[in-house]
C-alpha positions as CSV (number, residue, x, y, z in Angstrom):
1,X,94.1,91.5,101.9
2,X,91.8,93.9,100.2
3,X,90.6,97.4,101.1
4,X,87.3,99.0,100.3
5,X,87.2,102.6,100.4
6,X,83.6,104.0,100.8
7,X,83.0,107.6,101.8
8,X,86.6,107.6,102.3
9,X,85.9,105.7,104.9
10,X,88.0,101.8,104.5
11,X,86.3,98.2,104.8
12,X,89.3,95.6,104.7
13,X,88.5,92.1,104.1
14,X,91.6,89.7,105.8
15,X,93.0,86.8,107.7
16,X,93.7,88.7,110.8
17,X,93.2,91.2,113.3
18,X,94.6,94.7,112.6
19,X,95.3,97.6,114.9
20,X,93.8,100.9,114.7
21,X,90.7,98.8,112.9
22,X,86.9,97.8,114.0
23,X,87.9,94.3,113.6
24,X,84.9,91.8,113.3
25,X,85.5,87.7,112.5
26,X,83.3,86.9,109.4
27,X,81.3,83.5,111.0
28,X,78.3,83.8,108.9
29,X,76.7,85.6,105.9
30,X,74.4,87.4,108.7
31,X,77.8,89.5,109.9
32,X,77.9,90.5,105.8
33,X,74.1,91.8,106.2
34,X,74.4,93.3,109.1
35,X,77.5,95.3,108.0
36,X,75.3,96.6,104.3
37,X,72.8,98.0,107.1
38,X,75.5,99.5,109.3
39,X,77.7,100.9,106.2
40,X,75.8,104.2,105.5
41,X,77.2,105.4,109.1
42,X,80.7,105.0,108.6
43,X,82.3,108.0,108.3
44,X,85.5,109.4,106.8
45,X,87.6,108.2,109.8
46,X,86.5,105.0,110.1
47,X,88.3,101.2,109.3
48,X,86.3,97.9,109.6
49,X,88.2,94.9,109.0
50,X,86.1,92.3,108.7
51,X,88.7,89.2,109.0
52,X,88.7,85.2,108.3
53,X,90.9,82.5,107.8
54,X,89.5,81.9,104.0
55,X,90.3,85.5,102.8
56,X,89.5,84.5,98.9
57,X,85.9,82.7,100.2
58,X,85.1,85.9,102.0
59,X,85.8,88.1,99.5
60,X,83.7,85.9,96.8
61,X,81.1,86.2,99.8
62,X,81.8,90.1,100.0
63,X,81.5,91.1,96.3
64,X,78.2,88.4,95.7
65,X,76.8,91.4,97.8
66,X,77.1,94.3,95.5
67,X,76.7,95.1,91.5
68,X,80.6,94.7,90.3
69,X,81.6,97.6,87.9
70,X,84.9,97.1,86.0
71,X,87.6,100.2,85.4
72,X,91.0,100.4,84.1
73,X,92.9,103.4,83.9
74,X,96.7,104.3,84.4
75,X,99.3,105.9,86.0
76,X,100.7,107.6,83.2
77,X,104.2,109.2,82.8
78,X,105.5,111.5,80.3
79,X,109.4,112.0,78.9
80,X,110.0,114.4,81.5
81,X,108.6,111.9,84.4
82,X,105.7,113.6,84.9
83,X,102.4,112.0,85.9
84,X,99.4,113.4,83.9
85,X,96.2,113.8,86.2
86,X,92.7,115.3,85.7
87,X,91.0,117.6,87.7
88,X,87.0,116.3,87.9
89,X,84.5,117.2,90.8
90,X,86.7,119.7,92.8
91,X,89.4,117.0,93.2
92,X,92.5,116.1,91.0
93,X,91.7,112.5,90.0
94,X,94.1,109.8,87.4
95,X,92.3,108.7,83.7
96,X,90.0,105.8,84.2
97,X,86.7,104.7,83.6
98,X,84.3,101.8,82.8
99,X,85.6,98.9,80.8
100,X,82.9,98.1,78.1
101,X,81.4,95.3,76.9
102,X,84.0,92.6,75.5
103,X,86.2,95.0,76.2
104,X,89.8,93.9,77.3
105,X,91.0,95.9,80.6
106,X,94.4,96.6,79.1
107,X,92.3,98.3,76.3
108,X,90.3,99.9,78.3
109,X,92.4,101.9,80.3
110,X,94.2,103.2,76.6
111,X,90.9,104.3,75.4
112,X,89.4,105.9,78.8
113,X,93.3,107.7,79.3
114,X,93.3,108.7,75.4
115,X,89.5,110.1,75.6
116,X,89.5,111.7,79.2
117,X,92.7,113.9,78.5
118,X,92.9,114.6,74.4
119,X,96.1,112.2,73.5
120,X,96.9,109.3,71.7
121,X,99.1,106.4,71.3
122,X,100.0,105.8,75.0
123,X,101.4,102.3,75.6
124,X,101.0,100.3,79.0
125,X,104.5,98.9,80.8
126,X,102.7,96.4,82.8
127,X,99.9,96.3,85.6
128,X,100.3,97.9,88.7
129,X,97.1,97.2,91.0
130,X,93.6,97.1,91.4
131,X,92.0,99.1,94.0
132,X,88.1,99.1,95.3
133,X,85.4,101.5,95.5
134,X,81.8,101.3,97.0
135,X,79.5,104.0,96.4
136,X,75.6,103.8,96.2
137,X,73.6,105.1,93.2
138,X,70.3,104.2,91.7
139,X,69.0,102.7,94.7
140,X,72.2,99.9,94.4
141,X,75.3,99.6,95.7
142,X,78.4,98.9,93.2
143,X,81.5,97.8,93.9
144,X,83.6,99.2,91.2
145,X,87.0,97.0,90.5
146,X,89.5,99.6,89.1
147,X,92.6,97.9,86.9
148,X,95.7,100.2,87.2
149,X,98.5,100.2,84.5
150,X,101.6,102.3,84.9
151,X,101.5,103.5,81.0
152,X,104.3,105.9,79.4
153,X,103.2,108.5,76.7
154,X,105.9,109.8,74.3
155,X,104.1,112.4,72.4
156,X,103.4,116.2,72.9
157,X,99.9,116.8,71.9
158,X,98.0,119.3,73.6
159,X,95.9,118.2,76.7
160,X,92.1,118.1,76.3
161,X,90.1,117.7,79.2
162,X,86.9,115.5,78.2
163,X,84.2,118.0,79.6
164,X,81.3,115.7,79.2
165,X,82.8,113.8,82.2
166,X,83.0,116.6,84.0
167,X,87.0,116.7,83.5
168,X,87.8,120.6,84.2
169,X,91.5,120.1,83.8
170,X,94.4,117.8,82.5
171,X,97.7,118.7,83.3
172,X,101.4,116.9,83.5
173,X,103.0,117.2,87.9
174,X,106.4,116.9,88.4
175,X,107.0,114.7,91.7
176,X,106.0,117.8,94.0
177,X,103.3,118.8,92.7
178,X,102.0,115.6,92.0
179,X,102.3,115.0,95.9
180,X,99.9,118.1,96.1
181,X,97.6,116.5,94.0
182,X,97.5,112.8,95.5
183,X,97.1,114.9,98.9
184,X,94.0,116.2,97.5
185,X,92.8,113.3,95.5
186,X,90.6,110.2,96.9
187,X,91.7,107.2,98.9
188,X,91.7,104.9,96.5
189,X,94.4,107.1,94.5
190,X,96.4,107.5,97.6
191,X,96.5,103.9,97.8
192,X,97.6,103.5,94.3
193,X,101.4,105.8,95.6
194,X,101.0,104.0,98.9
């Protein structure tokens, strides 16, 4: 199963029906067309499951439809069993960006979590998940593939938010307070504590 969050709205590609979904049975590429015309509408609330008995064939089929963008990033924990998030955008938000060129994802997510927050020498403990995000800019929709690692940092340098990317604050959350910040965070970082 995969979930597509878009406008924080969810598109879940699967084998079966699901309750509390708009479930539609993938037959043809046409249902995939008609759905890119129809997903501007769907709002915050709203779950499409679009379902088949070849999951991995329809979600080839699914992604041919969009430009892929890679991401890593992590889920990274301190000494104290903290987890660090950044504050971009009016929403608390966890390290990550795009995965360059050549670049290795495992790398990737060191180097975006070491430049969006000021630190160094964090090390990844293994992967955790991917999650999916559609969004529409420059006339295209992307599908951006996001490659989580639960990393550990050891050190005590002093956060630094990377302002260029719009990163207002970085800051370690105990367990409470990161539940406040997941709370207001996007759906595809809920899903990550899910």
């Amino acid at each position: 199963m995969y979930k597509v969050f878009f406008n924080e709205g969810q598109i879940i590609i699967s084998d079966k029906e699901i309750k509390n979904a708009e479930n539609i049975y993938y037959n043809s590429d046409s249902i995939l067309d008609l759905l890119l015309i129809l997903i501007d509408g769907i709002n915050p609330e709203t779950k499409i499951n679009l379902y088949s008995e070849n999951v991995e064939l329809l979600w080839e089929k699914f992604c041919s439809k969009f430009n892929i963008i890679y991401a890593a990033g992590g889920v990274v924990k301190n000494k104290d069993n903290q987890i660090l998030f950044i504050h971009r955008l009016g929403k608390w938000d966890l390290p990550k960006g795009k995965v360059e060129k050549g670049e290795e994802y495992e790398s990737a997510g060191i180097r975006e979590v070491e430049e969006e927050c000021g630190i160094t020498n964090v090390e990844i403990l293994n992967f955790r998940k991917n999650t999916y995000h559609l969004y529409f800019q420059n006339n295209v929709y992307n599908l951006k593939i996001t490659y989580w690692y639960d990393m550990i940092y050891d050190g005590n340098e002093k956060l630094i938010p990377q302002i260029e990317e719009n990163i207002d604050k970085v800051e370690w959350k105990d367990e409470t307070e990161s539940q406040k910040a997941i709370n207001q965070s996007y759906s595809n970082i809920k899903e990550l504590f899910a």
